[in-house]
N, C-alpha and C positions, 0 to 999 in steps of 0.2 A: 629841678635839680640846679644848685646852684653851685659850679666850678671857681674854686678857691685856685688865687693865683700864688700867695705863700702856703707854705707848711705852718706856719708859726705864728703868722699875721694876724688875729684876728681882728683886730681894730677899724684898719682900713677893709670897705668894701670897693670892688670895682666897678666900677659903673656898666651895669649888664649890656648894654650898647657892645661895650669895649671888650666885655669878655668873651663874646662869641666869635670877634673878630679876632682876638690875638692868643686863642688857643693853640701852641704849637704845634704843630705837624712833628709826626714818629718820624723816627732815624732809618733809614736804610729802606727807602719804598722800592725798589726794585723786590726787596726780599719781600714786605707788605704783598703784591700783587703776586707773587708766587706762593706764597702760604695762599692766600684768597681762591686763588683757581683750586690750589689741590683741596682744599675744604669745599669749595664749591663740588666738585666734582665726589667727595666722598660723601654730600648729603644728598647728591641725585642719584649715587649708589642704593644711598639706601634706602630714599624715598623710591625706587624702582621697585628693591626686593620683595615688600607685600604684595604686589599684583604679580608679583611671577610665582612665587611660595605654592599657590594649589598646582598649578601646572607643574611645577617642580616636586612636587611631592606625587601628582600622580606616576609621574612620569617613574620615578625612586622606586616605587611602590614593588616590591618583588611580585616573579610570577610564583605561585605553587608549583608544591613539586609533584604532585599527585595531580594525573594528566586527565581526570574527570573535574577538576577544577581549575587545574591551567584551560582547559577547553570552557569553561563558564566564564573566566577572567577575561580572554581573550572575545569572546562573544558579548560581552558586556562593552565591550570597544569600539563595535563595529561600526555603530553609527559618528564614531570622530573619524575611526581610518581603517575603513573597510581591506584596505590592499595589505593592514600590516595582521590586521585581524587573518585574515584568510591564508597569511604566508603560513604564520604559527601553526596556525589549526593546521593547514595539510604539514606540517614538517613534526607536529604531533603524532597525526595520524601516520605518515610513514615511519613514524621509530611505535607505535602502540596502536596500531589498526584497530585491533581488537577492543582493547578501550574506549577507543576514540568513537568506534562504529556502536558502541554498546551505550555511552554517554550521548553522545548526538541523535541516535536516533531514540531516545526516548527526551529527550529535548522537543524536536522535531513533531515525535504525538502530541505534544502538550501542548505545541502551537503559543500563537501570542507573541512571536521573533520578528513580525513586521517585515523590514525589507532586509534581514537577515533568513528569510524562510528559505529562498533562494538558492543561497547559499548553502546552507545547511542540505539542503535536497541534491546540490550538487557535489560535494563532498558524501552522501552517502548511496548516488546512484554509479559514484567513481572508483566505490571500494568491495571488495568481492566479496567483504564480510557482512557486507548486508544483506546478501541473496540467502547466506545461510540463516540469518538470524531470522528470514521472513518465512524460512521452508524448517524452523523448528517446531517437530510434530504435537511439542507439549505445548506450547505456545496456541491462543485465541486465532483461528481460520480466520472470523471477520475482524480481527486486529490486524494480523499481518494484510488481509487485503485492503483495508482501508486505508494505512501506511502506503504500501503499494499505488494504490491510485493514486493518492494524496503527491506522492514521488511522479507518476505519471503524469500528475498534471504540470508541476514544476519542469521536467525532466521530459519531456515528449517520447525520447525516444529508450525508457527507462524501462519498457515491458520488453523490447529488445534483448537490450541488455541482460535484462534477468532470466530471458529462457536461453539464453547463450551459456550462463554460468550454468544452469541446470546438465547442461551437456559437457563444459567444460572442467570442472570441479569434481577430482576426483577423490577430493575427501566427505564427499557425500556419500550418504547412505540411501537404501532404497526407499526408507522411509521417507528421506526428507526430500529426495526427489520427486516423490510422488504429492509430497505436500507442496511442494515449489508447485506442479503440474495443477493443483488445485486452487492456487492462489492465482496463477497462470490464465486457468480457465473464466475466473471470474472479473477478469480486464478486461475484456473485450478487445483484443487487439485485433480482431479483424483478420485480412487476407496478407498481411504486411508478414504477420509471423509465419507466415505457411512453407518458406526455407526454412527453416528452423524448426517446427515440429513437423517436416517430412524425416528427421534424423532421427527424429522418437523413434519412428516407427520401424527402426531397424536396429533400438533396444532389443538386447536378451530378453529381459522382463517381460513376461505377458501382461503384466501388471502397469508397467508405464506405456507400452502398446495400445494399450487398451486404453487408456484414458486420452492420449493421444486421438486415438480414431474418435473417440466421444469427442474431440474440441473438433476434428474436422468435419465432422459433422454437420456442426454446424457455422461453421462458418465458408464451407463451401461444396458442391458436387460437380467437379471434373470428372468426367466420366471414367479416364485413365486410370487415378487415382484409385477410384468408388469401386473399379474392377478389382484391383491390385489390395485393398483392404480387405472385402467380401471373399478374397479368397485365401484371408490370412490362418494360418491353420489353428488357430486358438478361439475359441468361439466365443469369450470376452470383448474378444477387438471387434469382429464381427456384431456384435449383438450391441456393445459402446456406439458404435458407428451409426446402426441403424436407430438406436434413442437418441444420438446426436444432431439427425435429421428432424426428428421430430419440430425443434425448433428455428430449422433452418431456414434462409430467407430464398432458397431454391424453388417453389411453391411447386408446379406440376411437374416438374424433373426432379423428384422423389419418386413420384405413382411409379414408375418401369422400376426401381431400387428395392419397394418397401413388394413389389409384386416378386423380384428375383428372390427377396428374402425368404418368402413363404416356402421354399422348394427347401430353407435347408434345415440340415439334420439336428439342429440345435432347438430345443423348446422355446429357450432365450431370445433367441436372434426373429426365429418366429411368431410369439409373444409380441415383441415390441413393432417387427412388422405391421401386425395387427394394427397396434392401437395407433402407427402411423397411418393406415389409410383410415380409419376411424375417425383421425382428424382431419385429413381432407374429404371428409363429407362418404368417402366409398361405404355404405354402410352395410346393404346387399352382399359386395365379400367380405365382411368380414365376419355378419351371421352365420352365411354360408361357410369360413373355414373354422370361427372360432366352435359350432357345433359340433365338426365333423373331432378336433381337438379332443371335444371332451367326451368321446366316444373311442378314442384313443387306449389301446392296450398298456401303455407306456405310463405311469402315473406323474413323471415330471410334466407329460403335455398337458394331461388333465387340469393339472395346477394348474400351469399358465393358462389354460384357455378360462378357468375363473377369475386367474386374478385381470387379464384383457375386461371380460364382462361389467366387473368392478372397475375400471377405471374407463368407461365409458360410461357410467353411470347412469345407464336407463335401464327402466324399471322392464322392461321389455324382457330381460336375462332373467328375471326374478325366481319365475317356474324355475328356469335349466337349475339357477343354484340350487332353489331350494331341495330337489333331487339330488342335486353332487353331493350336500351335506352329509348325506347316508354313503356316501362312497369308502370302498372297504382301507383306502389308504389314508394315515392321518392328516398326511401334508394335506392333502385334496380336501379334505374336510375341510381342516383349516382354511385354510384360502378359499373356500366355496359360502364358509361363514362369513370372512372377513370382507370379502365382495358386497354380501348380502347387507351386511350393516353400512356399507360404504353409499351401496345403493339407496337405501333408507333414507340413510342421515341427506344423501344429497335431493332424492327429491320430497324431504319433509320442506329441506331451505326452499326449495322451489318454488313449492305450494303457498307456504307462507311468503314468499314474494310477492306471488300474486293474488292471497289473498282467498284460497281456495282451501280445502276440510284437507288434511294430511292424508296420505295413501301408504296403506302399510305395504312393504315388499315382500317380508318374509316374518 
């Protein structure tokens, strides 16, 4: 580029030397160096704004109004800012519990939230609308318990809590109490919950009584207790109790329980007696009472004494059933067949285990 020192000149050229040196300098440089900074300072403006633009747009971003997606928006956060993620969600959850406990905890099944699982398990072991949702009668048993666990593993002290709401929650139904009690059962909480389902057992319901005395069962024999159940006057609770035993980790402080059973007036409670000492090896009585049973005037004992035969599964009963089949009652029948083919089928497995010609029973 070459700076012309007239307008009009074209003749004369300036000797380039001389042109670079005697280029004038602009008028008023004070004002020069103040335009300069302010331009200066509005191209660092704007060379900033592209790298802040996504930030600023997420941040812009509205929340939905509809609080099964404000709760996915805000969970989609968690791992930039867990503390602001967590405000939202519980200040959801207090103005829409219900939503919120219906949205997250089928979240929650679905799993795959990483170090949000946490969370989410703590938000819904925090809110009393989850204990109903897991004790809905139409609702999958092993669904709700494997959420259940799933929360107990998160949550330690979560099977607590949920037999607390069972008691506490007077907008429950007996239904769903009873499914809570079942969902209950299959955690395994051990001797921890046994405050808590001693208040069962002073249920109206014979019905949550009785499933109650089935978990104590097995999870423990205090003899105070063992008294105080056995002389419960419904013979559900009684006869839960003593199948509850069955699996109990009590071992020979059963034999004196499953021996008091046998005295009572219940077929039920008797029945299961039975097949308790059956399992600890008493084999002798239990020949000796399950015969004397199905010699019994009474056709509900008859029953039980075939279906005990059958769930010991030796072929030893085979004679007595095959006799009861002819017996004038149909229950008795029934159950005296249903024995017979139980017996069968288990020692055909047996035989073929070891490899031995099949033994017909009946």
């Amino acid at each position: 580029m070459v700076i012309r020192l007239g307008l009009n000149d074209e003749s004369k050229r300036a000797d380039p030397r001389v042109e670079t040196e005697t280029v004038p300098p602009k008028a008023d440089p004070v004002g020069s160096l103040d335009e300069a900074i302010r331009q200066l300072e509005l191209l660092e403006t704007e060379a900033a704004e592209p790298s802040l633009a996504p930030e600023a747009a997420v941040v812009r971003e509205p929340v939905p109004e509809d609080v099964a997606q404000a709760v996915v928006y805000w969970l989609t956060r968690y791992s930039r800012n867990s503390s602001e993620t967590a405000r939202n969600i519980r200040e959801l959850a207090a103005r829409s519990p219900e939503r919120v406990v219906e949205t997250v905890l089928h979240l929650y099944q679905g799993g795959g939230w990483g170090e949000a699982a946490r969370f989410l398990a703590s938000v819904l072991s925090g809110n009393g609308r989850t204990a109903a949702k897991l004790c809905d009668p139409s609702a999958s048993l092993d669904s709700s318990v494997g959420i259940a666990k799933a929360l107990t593993q998160h949550e330690p002290r979560f099977d607590a809590r949920f037999a607390k709401s069972l008691l506490v929650d007077d907008q429950m139904t007996e239904a769903e109490r009873q499914r809570g009690l079942a969902v209950l059962e299959r955690l395994d909480g051990g001797g921890r919950l046994i405050p808590i389902l001693m208040q069962f057992l002073r249920d109206p319901d014979s019905r949550i009584r009785s499933k109650a005395a089935l978990m104590f069962g097995r999870i423990m024999s205090t003899h105070g207790l063992l008294d105080r159940l056995m002389g419960d006057t419904d013979a559900r609770v009684r006869a839960n109790l003593v199948e509850g035993l069955w699996n109990s980790t009590a071992g020979d402080d059963r034999r004196p329980l499953f021996r008091r059973a046998l005295q009572d007036p219940n077929h039920r409670v008797v029945g299961n007696a039975l097949v308790g000492l059956h399992r600890l090896g008493e084999h002798r009585d239990v020949i000796q009472h399950v015969t004397k049973m199905a010699r019994r005037p009474e056709a509900p004992f008859r029953a039980t004494a075939a279906w005990v035969m059958g769930q010991t599964g030796e072929e030893r009963y085979a004679a007595v059933l095959r006799h009861m089949v002819r017996d004038p009652d149909l229950l008795v029948r029934r159950g005296a067949f249903r024995s017979l083919r139980r017996i069968n089928t288990m020692c055909a497995a047996q035989n073929a285990s070891e490899g031995q010609p099949e033994a017909q029973a009946g």
